[in-house]
N, C-alpha and C positions, 0 to 999 in steps of 0.2 A: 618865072612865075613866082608870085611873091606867098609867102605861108608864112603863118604864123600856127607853133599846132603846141596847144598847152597840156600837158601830163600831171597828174600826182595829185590829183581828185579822187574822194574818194569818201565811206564812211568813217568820221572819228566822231570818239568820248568827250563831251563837255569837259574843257581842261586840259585837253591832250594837245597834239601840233601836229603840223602839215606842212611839205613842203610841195610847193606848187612851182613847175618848170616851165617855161615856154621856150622852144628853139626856131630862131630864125631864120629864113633865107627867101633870098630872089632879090633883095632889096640892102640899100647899102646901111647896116645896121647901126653904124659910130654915127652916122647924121638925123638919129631919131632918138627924141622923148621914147620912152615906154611909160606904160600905165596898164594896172591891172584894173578893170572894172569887177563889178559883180549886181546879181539882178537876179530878182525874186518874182514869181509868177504876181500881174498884176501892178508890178511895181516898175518905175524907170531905171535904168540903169545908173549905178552909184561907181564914182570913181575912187576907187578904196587906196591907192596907191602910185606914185611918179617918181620917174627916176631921169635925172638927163642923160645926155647924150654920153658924158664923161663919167658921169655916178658919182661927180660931185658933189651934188645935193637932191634930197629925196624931202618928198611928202606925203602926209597921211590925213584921211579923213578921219575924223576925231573919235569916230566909232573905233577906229584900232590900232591907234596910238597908241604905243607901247607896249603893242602884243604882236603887231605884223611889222616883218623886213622886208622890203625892197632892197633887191641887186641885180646886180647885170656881169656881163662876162664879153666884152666886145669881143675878144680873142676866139670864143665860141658861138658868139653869137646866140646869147641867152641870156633871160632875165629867169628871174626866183621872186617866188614870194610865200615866203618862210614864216608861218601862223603859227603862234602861241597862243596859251589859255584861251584856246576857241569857245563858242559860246553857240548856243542854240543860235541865236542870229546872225549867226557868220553864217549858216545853212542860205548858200546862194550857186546860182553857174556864175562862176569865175574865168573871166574873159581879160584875155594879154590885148591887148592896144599899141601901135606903134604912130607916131607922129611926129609931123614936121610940119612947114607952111605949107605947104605944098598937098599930103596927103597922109592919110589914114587908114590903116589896115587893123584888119580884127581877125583873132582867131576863131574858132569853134565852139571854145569855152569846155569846161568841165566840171562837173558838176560836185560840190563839196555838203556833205550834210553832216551836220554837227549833230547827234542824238545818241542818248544811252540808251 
């Protein structure tokens, strides 16, 4: 059974950080992209973040460039996505993604709101 179930949502202070965790399982993790999405009521879902299969090389949507990390842990089978100087607009559910040619799994999401 394949899951993916993301943790470390939660409320933060404009300015403050987050760590956000997804752990995997049912599915073979070293042969999948991960990507963290995020999605605002009203709004489509925005890919905030990609890591490959090796964590090689990663990408970011320019909204948080230079404030969010992408990583992964194939040994545990887990990806992070480690948020600095948060911002009212980073207030979104935060959803892990895993992918290959083949298929696509999403977790649950959880939900982050950035406000004082």
């Amino acid at each position: 059974q394949v899951q993916l179930v993301e943790s470390g949502g939660g409320l933060v202070q404009p300015g403050g950080s987050l760590r956000l965790s997804c752990a995997a399982s049912g599915f073979t993790f070293v042969n999948y992209v991960m990507n963290w999405y995020r999605q605002t009521p009203g709004k489509e879902r925005e890919l905030v973040a990609t890591i490959t299969s090796t964590g090689g090389t990663t990408n970011y949507a320019d909204s948080v460039k230079g404030r969010f990390t992408i990583s992964r842990d194939n040994a545990k089978k887990m990806v992070y996505l480690q948020m600095e100087s948060v911002k009212p607009e980073d207030t979104a559910v935060y959803y892990c993604n895993a992918r290959n040619y083949y298929y696509s799994y999403w977790g649950q999401g959880t939900q982050v709101t950035v406000s004082s």
